[in-house]
C-alpha positions as CSV (number, residue, x, y, z in Angstrom):
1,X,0.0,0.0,0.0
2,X,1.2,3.6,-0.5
3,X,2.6,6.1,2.1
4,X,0.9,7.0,4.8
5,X,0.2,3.5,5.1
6,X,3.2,1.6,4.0
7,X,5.2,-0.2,6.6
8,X,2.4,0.3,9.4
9,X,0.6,-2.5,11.5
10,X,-3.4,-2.2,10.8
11,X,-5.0,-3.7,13.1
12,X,-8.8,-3.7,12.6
13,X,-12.9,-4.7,13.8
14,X,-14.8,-5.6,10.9
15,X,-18.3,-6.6,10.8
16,X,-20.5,-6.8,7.6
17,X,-23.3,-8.6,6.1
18,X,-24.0,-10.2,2.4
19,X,-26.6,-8.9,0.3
20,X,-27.5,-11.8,-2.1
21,X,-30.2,-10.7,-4.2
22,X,-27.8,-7.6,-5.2
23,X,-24.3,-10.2,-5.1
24,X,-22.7,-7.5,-2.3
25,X,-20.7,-7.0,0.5
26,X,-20.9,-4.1,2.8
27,X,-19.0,-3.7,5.8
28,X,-18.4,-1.7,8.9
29,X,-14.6,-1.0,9.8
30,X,-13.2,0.9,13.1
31,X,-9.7,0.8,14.4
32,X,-8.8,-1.5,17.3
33,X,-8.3,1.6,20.1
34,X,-4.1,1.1,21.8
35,X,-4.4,-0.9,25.1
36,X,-7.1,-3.3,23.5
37,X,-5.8,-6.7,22.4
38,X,-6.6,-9.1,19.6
39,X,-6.1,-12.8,20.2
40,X,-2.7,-12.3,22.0
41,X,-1.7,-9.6,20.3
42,X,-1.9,-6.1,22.4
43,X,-2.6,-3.0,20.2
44,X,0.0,-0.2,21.0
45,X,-0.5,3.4,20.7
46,X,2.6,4.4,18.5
47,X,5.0,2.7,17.1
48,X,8.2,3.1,14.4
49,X,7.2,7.2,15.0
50,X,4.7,7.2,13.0
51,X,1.5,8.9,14.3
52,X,-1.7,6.6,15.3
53,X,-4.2,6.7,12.2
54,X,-7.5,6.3,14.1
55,X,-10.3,5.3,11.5
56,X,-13.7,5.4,13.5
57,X,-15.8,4.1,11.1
58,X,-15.3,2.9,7.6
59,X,-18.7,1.9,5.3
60,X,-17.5,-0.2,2.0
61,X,-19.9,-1.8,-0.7
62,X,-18.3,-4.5,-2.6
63,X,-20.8,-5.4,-5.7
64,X,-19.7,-8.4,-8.0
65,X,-20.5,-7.2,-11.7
66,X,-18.8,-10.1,-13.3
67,X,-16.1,-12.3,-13.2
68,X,-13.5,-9.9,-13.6
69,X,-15.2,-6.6,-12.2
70,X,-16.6,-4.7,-9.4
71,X,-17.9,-2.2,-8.0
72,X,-16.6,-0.7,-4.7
73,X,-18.2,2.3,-3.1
């Protein structure tokens, strides 16, 4: 991925739900807040000096158009 993101740990919630009739995806996304952990990994505040990028909520729509296209909003 490019800069600011490059050489970064992302660490992740994501919940989301499949819409069949419309062949979709759409999905809910926040950032895992520092102190929290995941599975045994603990989720630090900074780290490398690069500044925390705190997402609080992402929306994505993934729609299959055909086998080698999509839509993303």
């Amino acid at each position: 991925m490019p800069w600011p993101i490059a050489h970064r740990e992302l660490m992740f919630h994501i919940t989301g739900c499949v819409d069949y009739k419309n062949k979709a995806l759409m999905s809910l996304s926040k950032s895992k807040n520092a102190g929290e952990t995941y599975f045994d990994y603990k989720v630090t505040d900074e780290r490398y000096e690069h500044p925390r990028i705190q997402v609080n909520m992402g929306y994505n729509f993934f729609q299959w158009l055909g086998p080698k296209k999509a839509r993303h909003i």
